[in-house]
C-alpha positions in Angstrom: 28.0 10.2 27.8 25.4 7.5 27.7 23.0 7.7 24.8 19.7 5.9 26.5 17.1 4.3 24.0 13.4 3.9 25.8 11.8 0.9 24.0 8.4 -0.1 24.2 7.4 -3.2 22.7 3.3 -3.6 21.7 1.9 -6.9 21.8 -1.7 -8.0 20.7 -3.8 -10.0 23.2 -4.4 -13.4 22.7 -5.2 -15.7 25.6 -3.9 -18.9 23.6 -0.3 -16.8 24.1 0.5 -17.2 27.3 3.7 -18.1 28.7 6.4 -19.2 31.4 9.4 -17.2 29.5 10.2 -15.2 26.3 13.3 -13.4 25.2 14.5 -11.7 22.2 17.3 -10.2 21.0 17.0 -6.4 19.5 19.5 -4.8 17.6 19.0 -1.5 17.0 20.7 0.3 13.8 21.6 4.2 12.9 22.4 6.0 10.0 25.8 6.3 11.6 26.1 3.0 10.3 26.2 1.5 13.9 24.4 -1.0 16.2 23.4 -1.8 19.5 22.2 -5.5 20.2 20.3 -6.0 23.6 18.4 -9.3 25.1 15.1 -8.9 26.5 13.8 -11.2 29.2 10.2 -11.6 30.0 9.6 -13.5 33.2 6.4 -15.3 34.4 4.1 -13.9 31.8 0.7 -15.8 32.9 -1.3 -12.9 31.9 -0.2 -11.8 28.5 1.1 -8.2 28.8 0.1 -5.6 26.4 3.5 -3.4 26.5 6.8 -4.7 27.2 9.1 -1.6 28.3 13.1 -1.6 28.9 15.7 1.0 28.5 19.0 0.3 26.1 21.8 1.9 27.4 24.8 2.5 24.7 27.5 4.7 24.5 28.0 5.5 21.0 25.4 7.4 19.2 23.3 6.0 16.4 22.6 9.0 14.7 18.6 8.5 13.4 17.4 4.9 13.8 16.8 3.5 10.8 15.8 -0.1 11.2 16.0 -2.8 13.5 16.2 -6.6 13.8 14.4 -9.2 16.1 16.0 -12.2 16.2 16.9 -15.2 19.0 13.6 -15.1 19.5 13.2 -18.2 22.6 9.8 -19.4 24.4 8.8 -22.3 26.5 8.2 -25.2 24.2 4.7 -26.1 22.0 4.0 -21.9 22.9 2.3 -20.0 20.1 4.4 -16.7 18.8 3.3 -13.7 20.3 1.9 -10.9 17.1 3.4 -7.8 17.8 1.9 -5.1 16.9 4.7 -2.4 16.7 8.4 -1.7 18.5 8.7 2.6 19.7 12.0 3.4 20.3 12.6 7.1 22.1 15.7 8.7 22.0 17.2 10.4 25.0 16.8 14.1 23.1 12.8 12.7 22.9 13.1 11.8 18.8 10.1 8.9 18.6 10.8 6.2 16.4 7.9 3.7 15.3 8.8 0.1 13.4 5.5 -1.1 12.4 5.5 -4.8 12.7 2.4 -6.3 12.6 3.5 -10.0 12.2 4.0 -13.2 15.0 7.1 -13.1 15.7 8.8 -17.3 15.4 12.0 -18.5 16.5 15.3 -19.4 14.7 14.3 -16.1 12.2 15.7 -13.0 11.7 12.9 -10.4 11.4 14.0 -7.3 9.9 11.9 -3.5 10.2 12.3 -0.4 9.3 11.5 2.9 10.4 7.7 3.6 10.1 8.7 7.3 8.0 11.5 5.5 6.4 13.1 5.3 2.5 15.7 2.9 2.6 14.7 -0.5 1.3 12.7 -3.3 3.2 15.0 -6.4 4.6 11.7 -8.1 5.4 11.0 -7.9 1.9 13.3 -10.5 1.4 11.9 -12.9 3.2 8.9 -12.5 2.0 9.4 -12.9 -1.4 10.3 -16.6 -0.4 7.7 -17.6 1.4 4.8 -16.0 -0.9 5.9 -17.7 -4.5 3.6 -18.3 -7.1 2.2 -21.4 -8.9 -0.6 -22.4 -11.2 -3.3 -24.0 -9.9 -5.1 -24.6 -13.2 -3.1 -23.6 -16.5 -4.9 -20.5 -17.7 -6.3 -19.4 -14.2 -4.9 -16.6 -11.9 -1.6 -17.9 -9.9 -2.0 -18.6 -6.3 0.1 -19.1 -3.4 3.2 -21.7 -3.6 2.4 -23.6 -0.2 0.9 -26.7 1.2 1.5 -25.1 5.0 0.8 -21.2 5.7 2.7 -18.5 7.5 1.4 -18.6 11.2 0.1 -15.0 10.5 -1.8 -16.4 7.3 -3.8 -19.1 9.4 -6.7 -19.5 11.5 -7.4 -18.5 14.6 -8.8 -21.1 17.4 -12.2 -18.9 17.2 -13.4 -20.2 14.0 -16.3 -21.5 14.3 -19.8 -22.0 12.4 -23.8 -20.3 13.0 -25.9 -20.1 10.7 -30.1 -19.5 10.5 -32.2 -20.2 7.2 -34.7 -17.6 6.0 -38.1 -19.1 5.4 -39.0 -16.6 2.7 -36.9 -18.2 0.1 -38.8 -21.5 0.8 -41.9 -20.2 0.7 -41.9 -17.9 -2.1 -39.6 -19.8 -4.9 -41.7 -20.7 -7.3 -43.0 -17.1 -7.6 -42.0 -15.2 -10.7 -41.4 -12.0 -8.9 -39.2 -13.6 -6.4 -37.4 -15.8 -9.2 -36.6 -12.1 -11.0 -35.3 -10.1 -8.2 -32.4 -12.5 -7.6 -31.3 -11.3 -10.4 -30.9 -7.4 -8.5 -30.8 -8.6 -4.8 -29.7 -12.4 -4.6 -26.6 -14.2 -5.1 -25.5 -13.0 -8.3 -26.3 -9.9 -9.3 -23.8 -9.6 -12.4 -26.0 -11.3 -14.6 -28.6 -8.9 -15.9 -28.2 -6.0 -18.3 -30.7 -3.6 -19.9 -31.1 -3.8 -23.4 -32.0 -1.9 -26.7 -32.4 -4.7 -28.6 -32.9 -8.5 -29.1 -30.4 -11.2 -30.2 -30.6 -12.7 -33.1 -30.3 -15.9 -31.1 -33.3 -15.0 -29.0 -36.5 -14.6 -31.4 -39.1 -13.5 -29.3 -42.2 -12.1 -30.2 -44.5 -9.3 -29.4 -47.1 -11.9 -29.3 -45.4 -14.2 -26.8 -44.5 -11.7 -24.4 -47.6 -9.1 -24.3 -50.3 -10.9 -25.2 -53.4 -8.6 -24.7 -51.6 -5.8 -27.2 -51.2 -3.1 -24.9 -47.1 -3.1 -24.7 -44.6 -4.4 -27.1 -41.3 -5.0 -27.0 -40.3 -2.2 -28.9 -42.0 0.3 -26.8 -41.1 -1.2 -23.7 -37.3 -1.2 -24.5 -37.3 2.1 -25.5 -38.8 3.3 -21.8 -35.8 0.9 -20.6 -38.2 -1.9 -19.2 -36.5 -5.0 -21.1 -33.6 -6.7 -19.3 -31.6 -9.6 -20.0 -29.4 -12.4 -18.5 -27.3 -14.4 -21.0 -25.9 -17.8 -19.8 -23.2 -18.3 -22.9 -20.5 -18.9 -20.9 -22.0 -22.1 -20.3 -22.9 -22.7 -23.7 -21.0 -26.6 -25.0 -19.6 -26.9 -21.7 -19.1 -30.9 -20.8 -21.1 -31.6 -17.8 -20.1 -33.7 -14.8 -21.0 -37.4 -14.3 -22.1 -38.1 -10.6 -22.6 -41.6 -9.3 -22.0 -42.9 -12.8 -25.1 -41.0 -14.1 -24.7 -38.3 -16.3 -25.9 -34.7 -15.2 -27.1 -31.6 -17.0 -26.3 -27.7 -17.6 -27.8 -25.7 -19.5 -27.0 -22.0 -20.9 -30.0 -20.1 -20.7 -31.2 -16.8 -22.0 -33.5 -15.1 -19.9 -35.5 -12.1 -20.5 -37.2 -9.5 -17.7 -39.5 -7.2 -17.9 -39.7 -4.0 -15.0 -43.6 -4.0 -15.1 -45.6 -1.1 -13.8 -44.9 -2.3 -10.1 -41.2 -1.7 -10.2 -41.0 -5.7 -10.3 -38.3 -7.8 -12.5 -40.7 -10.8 -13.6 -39.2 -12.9 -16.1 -41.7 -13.1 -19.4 -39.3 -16.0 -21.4 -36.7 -18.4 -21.2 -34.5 -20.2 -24.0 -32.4 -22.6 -22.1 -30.0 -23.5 -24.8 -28.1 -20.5 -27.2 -29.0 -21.7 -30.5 -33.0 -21.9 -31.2 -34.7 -24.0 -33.0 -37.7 -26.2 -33.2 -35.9 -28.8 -30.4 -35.5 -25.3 -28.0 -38.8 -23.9 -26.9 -39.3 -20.8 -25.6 -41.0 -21.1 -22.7 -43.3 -18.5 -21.2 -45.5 -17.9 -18.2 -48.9 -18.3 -20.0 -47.2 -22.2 -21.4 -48.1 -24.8 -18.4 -47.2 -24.5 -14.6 -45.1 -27.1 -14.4 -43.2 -26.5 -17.8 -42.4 -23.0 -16.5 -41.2 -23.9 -13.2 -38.7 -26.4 -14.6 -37.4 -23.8 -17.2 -36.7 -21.7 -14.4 -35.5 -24.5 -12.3 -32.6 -25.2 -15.0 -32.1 -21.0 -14.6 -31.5 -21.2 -11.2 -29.3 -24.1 -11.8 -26.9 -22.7 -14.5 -27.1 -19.5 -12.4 -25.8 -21.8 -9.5 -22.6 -23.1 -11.5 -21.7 -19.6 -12.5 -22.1 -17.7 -9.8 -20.3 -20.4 -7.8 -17.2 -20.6 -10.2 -17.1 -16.9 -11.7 -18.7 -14.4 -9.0 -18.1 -15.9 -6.1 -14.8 -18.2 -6.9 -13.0 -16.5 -9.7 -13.7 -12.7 -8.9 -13.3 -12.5 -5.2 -11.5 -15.7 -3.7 -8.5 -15.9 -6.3 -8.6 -12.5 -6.9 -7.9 -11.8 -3.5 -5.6 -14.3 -2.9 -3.7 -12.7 -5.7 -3.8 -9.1 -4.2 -2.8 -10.2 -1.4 0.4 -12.4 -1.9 1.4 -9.6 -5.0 1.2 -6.9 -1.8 3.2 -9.5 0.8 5.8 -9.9 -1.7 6.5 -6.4 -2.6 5.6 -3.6 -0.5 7.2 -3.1 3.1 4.7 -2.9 6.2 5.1 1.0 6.1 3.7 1.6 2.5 1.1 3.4 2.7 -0.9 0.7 0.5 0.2 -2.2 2.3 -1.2 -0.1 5.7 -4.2 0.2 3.6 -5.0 -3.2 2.3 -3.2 -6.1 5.0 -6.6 -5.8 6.9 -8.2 -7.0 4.0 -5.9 -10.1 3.4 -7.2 -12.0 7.3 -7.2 -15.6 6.2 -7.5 -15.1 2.6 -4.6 -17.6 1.8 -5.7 -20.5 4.3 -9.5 -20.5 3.4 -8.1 -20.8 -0.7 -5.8 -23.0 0.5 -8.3 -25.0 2.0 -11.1 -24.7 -0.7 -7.9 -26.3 -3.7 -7.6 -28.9 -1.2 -11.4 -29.9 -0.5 -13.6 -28.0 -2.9 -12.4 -27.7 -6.3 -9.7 -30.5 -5.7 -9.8 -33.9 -7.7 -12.2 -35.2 -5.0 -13.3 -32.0 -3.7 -17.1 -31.6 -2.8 -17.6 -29.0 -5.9 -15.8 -31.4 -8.4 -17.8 -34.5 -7.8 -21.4 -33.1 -7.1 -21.8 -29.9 -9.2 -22.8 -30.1 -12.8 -19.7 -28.0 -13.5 -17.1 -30.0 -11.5 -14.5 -31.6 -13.3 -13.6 -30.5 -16.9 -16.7 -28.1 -16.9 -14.9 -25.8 -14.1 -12.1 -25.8 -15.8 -14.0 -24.3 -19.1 -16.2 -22.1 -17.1 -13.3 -20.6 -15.2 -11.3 -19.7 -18.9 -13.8 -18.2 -20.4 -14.6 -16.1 -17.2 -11.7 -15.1 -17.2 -11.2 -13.6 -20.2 -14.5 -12.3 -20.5 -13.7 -10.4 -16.9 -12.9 -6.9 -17.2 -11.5 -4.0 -14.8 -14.6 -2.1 -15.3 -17.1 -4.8 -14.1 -14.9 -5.1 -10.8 -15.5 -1.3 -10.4 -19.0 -1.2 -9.3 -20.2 2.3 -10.3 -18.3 1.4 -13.7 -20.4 -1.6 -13.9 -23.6 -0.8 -13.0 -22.9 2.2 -15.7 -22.4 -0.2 -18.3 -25.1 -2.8 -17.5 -27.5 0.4 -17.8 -29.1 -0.3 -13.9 -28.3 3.5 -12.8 -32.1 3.6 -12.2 -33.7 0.1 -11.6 -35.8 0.9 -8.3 -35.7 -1.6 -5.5 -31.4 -2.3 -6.3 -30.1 -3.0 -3.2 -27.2 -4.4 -3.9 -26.4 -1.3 -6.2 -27.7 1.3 -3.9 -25.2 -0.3 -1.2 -22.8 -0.8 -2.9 -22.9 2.2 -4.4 -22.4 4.0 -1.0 -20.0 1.8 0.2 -17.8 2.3 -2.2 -18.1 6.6 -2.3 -17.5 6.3 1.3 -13.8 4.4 1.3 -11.2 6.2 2.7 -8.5 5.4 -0.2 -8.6 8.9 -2.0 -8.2 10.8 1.0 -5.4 8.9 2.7 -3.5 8.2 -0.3 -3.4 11.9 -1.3 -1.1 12.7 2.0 1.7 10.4 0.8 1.0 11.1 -3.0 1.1 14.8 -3.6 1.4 14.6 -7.6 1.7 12.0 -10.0 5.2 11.6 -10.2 4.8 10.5 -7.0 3.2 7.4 -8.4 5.0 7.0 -10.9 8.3 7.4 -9.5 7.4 4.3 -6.4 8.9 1.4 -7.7 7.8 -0.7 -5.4 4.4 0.2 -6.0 4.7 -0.2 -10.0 6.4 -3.5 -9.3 3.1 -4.4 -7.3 0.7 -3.4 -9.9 2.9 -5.2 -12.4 3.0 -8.4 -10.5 -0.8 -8.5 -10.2 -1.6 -8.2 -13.7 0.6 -10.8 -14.4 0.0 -13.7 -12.3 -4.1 -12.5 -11.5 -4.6 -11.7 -15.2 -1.8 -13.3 -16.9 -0.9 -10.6 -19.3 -4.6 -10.3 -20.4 -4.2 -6.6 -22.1 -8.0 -7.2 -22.9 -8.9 -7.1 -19.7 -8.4 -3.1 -19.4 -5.6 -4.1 -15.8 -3.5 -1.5 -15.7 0.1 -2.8 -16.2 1.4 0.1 -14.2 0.0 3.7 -12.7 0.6 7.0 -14.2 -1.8 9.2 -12.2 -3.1 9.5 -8.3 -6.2 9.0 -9.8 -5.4 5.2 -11.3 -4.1 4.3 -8.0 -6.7 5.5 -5.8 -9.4 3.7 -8.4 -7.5 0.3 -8.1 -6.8 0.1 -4.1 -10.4 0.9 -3.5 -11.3 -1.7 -6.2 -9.0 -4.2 -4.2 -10.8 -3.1 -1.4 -13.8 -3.3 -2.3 -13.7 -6.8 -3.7 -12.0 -8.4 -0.9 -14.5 -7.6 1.7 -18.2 -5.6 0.4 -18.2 -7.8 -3.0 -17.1 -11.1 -1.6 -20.0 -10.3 1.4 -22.8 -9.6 -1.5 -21.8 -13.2 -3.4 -21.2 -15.1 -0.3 -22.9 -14.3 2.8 -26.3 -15.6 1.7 -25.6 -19.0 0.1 -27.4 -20.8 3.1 -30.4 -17.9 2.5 -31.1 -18.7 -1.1 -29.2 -22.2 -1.9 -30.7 -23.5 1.2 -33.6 -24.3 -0.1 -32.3 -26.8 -3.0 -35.1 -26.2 -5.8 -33.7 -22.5 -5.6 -30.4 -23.2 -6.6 -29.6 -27.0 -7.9 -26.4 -27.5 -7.9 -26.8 -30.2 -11.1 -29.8 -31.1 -13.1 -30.4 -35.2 -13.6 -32.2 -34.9 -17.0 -31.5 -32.9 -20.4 -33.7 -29.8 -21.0 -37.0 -30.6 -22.6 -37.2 -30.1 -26.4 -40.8 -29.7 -26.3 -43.9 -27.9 -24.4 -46.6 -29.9 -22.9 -43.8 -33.1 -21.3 -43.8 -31.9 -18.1 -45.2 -33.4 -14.9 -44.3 -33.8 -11.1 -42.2 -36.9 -12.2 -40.4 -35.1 -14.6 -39.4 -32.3 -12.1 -38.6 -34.9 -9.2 -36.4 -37.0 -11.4 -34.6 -34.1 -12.9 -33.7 -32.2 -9.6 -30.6 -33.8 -7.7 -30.5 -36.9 -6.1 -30.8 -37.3 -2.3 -27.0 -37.3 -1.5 -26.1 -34.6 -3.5 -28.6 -32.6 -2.5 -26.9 -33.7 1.5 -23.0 -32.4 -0.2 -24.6 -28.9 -1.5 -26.4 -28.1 1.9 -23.4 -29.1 4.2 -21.2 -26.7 1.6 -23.2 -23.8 1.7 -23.7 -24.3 5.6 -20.1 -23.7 5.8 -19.1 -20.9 3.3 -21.9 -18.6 4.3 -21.4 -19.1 7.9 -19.7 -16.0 9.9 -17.0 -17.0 11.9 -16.9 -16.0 15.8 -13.9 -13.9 15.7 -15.4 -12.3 12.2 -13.9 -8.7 11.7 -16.2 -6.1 10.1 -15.5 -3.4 7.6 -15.7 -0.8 10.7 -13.6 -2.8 13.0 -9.5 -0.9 13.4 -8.4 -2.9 16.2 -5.2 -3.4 14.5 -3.3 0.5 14.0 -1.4 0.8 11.2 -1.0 3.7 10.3 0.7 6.3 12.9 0.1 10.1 11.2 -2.4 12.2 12.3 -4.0 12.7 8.7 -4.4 9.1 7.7 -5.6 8.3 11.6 -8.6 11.0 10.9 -9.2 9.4 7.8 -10.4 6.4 9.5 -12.4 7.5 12.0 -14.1 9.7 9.4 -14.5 6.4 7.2 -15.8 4.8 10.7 -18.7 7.2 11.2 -19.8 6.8 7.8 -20.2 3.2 7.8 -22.2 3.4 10.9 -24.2 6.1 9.4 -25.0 3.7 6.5 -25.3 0.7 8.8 -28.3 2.7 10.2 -29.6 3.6 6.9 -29.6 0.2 5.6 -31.0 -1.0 8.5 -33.6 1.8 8.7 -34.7 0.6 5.0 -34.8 -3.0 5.8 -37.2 -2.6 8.1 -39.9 -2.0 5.4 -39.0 -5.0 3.1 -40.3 -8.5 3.0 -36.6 -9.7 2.6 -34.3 -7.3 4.0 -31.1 -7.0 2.0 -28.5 -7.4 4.5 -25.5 -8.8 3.0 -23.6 -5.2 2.5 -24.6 -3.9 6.0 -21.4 -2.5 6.9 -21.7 -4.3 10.4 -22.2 -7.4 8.4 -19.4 -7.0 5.4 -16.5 -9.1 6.7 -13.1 -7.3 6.2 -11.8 -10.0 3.9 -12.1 -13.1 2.0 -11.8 -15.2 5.1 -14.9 -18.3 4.5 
């Protein structure tokens, strides 16, 4: 009696694959511990088909298909690997078996898969565990990928390309103190401010200074939760760069804000070193123009470094990296978590690969023209580092502990916010976790968890990382965490460099002259002669063209083109999570349409699905 095997073979469409001839080996394994091996030949493929069908014909039976191998794989030569998407196999009694694959398949490789409802170990695994190794980049940094050439899946497709359109408002409106404080809620880096009780010791303002005419005082207004603050000590000592043999300048600045009667954040002093003294001024709106606008200039510049190296670079691109190659290296494609989080991995690993190789390299663009590049990034990125914790990369955690629940006019909390109530992790998780010894009982999950907080946080217990998960609840908290970073947080730090570092003065990437030590010093020629010269000025617009450029084949936070998962729950999930994010597209843009600069960076429709620029 011949036991037939229906297989169906689903392959994504890419016009750069087509072909003259591919075959392929499949061998087809049961829990009867037996095999069947069969050749496929595809003839004359010039338009790239979407399914390839054949029927296996065996006279054994199998018993339930467990896993299955791809294997001698052969194409005409200089052809790219076709990415299949999965392999369904139908029994002649009409069992459906599904092998998730998701992966180009290459030549000379065995590629093992098993069965998409499956318990018996990976074989890919294997593999993989080779070709994603870790290494040190910088001692004292979170590991990255071991490779000087990526995985074909890893790189680039031929669509990347580069568009880009400066706002004018930025330009027009950056000298403005109103503007100048709402970065600090709505701009690049809105992990900088807090709301405080009470002033440091290192920060002696007065009433006097700061409310002038008597009305408020510091005192009253902190206690109605008016005074915030944005403390720069991370830089504080750190060795500045030397560029074009001419030593440059950074600065570690406290800055204080005050949420007038408007709802704005204006900024009412600045101490641009940490210690004071008589040779550190605090300088104050009612002091000179020109001495105020250089204060804030050498904000916006130490605000530039950081965000650069500990926002943008440390917190979402080598984070990333490191969730993604810990989730390569040890969960299968038909986890449930892997399922979840591979969308959010698309070119994560070439674009850092990339950046250590032109960036942040020896000669990299940040190292030489940056007032951070060199030793300084080094520093910087230590001490970020350890002062990083697991509740500032939970945003409702964060903005609980920063005190900003309420700040009006918050867009990047109010969006993020929503964004993050609205991910789908909770819900799909809980079909495949029923209780907590559920979690507790996946060891390749714990291994996971393990592996990031050792190579992303080396061991850092400070850091509040869990080490392993106990509950549902830990798990669902971290994967939407690892979601959330590697697509809405990198978005909020990254899409706007060319909107608000565009415009140099707004966000100098070095200063060329030490902080003044006294009021009254300041004129044109001061400011001119302090800002960066002409050709780095040329290096920080090119770089910011580039990494806040969306790429043509871009894949939003909405966008499921690739299906991963196969149940019906988890498949509802998503399209539930779909409508959401179109209903808050709409909102957002809804609001936007009332604002002088519309905050579009967590636009769903505009959040890229991953760390991929």
């Amino acid at each position: 009696m011949s036991n037939d095997y229906k297989v169906t073979i689903f392959i994504e469409g890419n016009v750069y694959s087509l072909s003259l001839y591919k075959s392929l080996n499949i061998t087809l394994k049961g829990t009867k511990n037996k095999t069947l091996i069969f050749t496929c030949l595809i003839k004359n493929a010039f338009s790239l088909p979407q399914e390839i069908k054949f029927t296996v014909k065996c006279s054994d039976d199998l018993g339930h298909l467990v896993n299955i191998k791809l294997d001698k794989y052969w194409s005409f030569p200089f052809q790219k690997p076709w990415y299949h998407e999965k392999v369904v196999v139908v029994s002649k009694l009409g069992t459906v078996y599904t092998f998730p694959i998701h992966h180009s398949i290459s030549e000379d490789k065995e590629h093992f898969f098993r069965e998409g409802k499956g318990s018996t170990a990976d074989c890919s695994l294997c593999s993989a565990v080779s070709v994603f190794s870790w290494k040190a980049f910088i001692a004292g940094m979170p590991h990255c990928l071991k490779a000087e050439v990526l995985p074909l899946d890893e790189t680039f497709s031929l669509y990347k390309d580069v568009q880009l359109l400066i706002k004018s408002y930025v330009m027009q409106n950056w000298k403005e103190d109103s503007f100048f404080g709402s970065q600090f809620l709505n701009g690049l880096n809105p992990m900088m401010i807090r709301r405080i009780e009470s002033l440091p010791d290192k920060f002696p303002v007065k009433n006097h200074m700061v409310f002038p005419d008597g009305n408020d005082t510091l005192g009253s207004e902190m206690e109605k939760g008016n005074i915030f603050l944005c403390d720069y000590s991370i830089l504080d000592g750190v060795e500045a760069n030397t560029i074009n043999d001419k030593q440059q300048y950074l600065t570690a600045p406290l800055v204080l804000l005050h949420k007038n009667h408007n709802d704005e954040m204006m900024p009412i002093a600045i101490q641009l070193k940490q210690k004071p003294g008589e040779d550190n001024p605090i300088f104050l709106p009612s002091d000179s123009e020109l001495d105020w606008l250089l204060a804030k200039l050498y904000v916006r510049s130490a605000d530039f470094n950081l965000h650069e190296l500990n926002s943008h670079l440390l917190r979402t691109h080598l984070l990333a990296e490191v969730f993604a190659v810990a989730l390569k290296r040890n969960l299968p494609r038909v986890h449930p978590v892997f399922k979840i989080l591979i969308r959010h991995t698309r070119y994560t690993l070439q674009i850092n690969l990339n950046a250590r190789q032109s960036l942040i390299s020896e000669n990299g663009v940040f190292t030489k023209f940056t007032a951070s590049g060199g030793n300084g990034m080094v520093t910087i990125l230590e001490r970020s580092l350890s002062n990083l914790t697991y509740k500032s990369l939970c945003i409702p955690d964060d903005i609980k502990e920063r005190g900003l629940e309420d700040v009006k006019n918050f867009h990047y909390r109010d969006d993020g916010l929503k964004l993050w109530d609205i991910i789908f992790v909770k819900d799909t998780l809980s079909y495949y976790y029923k209780d907590d010894s559920d979690v507790e009982n996946d060891k390749e999950l714990q291994e996971w968890i393990q592996e990031i907080f050792e190579h992303g946080f080396l061991s850092k217990t400070g850091t509040g990382i869990p080490q392993k998960f106990k509950t549902k609840q830990e798990l669902f908290k971290f994967v939407t965490m690892v979601m959330f970073t590697c697509s809405a947080q990198h978005a909020a730090v990254n899409s706007g460099q060319l909107d608000f570092y565009g415009w140099m003065p707004n966000g100098p990437s070095t200063m060329e002259e030490p902080p003044p030590t006294k009021k009254n010093t300041v004129d044109e020629a001061t400011i001119l002669k302090t800002l960066p010269d002409m050709e780095t000025i040329v290096k920080g617009m090119e770089t910011v063209y580039v990494l806040s450029t969306q790429a043509c084949d871009s894949i939003s936070l909405p966008d499921f083109k690739r299906k991963y998962f196969t149940e019906n729950i988890p498949c509802e999930n998503i399209l539930n999570f779909q409508k959401n994010l179109r209903k808050l597209s709409k909102k957002i843009q809804k609001r936007n349409e009332g604002l002088d600069l519309p905050y579009t960076y967590l636009d769903p429709e505009k959040v890229e699905n991953s760390v991929s620029i």
